[in-house]
N, C-alpha and C positions, 0 to 999 in steps of 0.2 A: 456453429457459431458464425454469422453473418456481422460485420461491423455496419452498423448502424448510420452511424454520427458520429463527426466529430463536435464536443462538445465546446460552447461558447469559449472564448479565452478569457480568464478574469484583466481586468482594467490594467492593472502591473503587470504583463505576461513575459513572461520570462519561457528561454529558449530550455531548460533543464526542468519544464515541466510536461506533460502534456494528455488531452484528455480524450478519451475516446466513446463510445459507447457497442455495445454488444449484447446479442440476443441467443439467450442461451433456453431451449423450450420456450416456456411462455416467461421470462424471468429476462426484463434488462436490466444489464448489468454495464455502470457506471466504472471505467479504468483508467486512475490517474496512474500517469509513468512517471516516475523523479528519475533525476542522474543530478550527480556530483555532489554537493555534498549540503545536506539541510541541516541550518543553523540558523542564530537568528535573525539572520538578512535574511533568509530565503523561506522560511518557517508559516513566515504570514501569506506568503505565494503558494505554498502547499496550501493552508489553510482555506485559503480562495478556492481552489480546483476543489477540492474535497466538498465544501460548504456548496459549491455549484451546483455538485452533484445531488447534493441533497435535497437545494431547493428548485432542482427538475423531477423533484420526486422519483429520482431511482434511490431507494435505501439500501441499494447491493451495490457495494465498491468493493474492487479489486485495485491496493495499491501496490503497485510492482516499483519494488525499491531494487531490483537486476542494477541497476545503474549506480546506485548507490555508494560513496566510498565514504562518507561519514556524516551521522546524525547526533546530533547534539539535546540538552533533555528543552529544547525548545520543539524542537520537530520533536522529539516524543510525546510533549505534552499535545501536537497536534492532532498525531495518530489515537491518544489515546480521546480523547474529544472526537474523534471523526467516530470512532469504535464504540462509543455511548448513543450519539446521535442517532449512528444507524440501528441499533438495538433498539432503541426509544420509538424509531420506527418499524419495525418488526421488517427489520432488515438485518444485514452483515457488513463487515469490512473483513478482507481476507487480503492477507502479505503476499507478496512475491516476495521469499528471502532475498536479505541483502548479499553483495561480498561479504567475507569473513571479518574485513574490519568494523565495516556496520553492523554487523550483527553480534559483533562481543560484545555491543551497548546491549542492545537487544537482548541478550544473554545474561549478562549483568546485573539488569534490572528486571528481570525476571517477566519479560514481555513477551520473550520467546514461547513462553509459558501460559501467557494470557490469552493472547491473540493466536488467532486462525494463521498461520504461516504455510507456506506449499512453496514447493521447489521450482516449479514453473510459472508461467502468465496462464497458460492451458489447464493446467491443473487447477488453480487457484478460479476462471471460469468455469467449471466442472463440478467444483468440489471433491475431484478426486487428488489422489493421492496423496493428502498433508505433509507435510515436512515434518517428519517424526524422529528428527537427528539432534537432540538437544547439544551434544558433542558433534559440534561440526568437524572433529575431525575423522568422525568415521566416513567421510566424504574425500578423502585427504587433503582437509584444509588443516593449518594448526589452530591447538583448537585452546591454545595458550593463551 
């Protein structure tokens, strides 16, 4: 994996986003990184990154929500639009799991289930290793 580019900042750029690009064999792959927490002040800023990436014509995103500490069903409804988009384009979206607190949404709403999730940024470039832990607390997070 060679980093590429970093990718355009949308117009509102905000410092808890950020976008990268990477080349994985012959496949670039587009990586929005969140931290703190997506809701709906911050939903439409994802929105932008993600949508960016689409129309630079990479349909392989990697969002690594690592930084994550809570998403609300506004940023879901993002991800899950970003997850059509790149399918529609015979591409992927693939998670970097949240923390445990983001991800009980995630769990919840049974997205954990939907979505391509992997436990690393590496992995999730790769496509190895998925995150196969629907009980995060077999990680020793509580999984309450």
């Amino acid at each position: 994996m060679i980093t590429v580019d970093d990718g355009p900042a949308p117009a509102n750029e905000d410092p808890s986003f950020q976008r990268s690009r990477y080349r994985h064999g012959d496949i670039d792959i587009e990586v929005v990184a969140a931290a703190g927490e997506i809701d709906w002040a911050s939903a439409p800023i994802l929105r932008e990154h993600l949508a960016g990436a689409m129309l630079a014509g990479v349909p392989h995103v990697v969002l690594d929500l690592a930084g994550v500490t809570f998403i609300d069903s506004s940023g879901l409804s993002v991800v899950i639009r970003a997850d059509h988009q790149a399918r529609a384009r015979q591409g992927w979206l693939r998670l970097v799991t949240p923390p445990a607190q983001a991800y009980k949404v995630l769990r919840m709403t049974h997205l954990d289930e939907a979505l391509e999730m992997y436990a690393t940024r590496d992995a999730a470039l790769t496509g190895t290793q998925p995150d196969t832990f629907p009980d995060r607390g077999r990680r020793g997070w509580d999984s309450s």
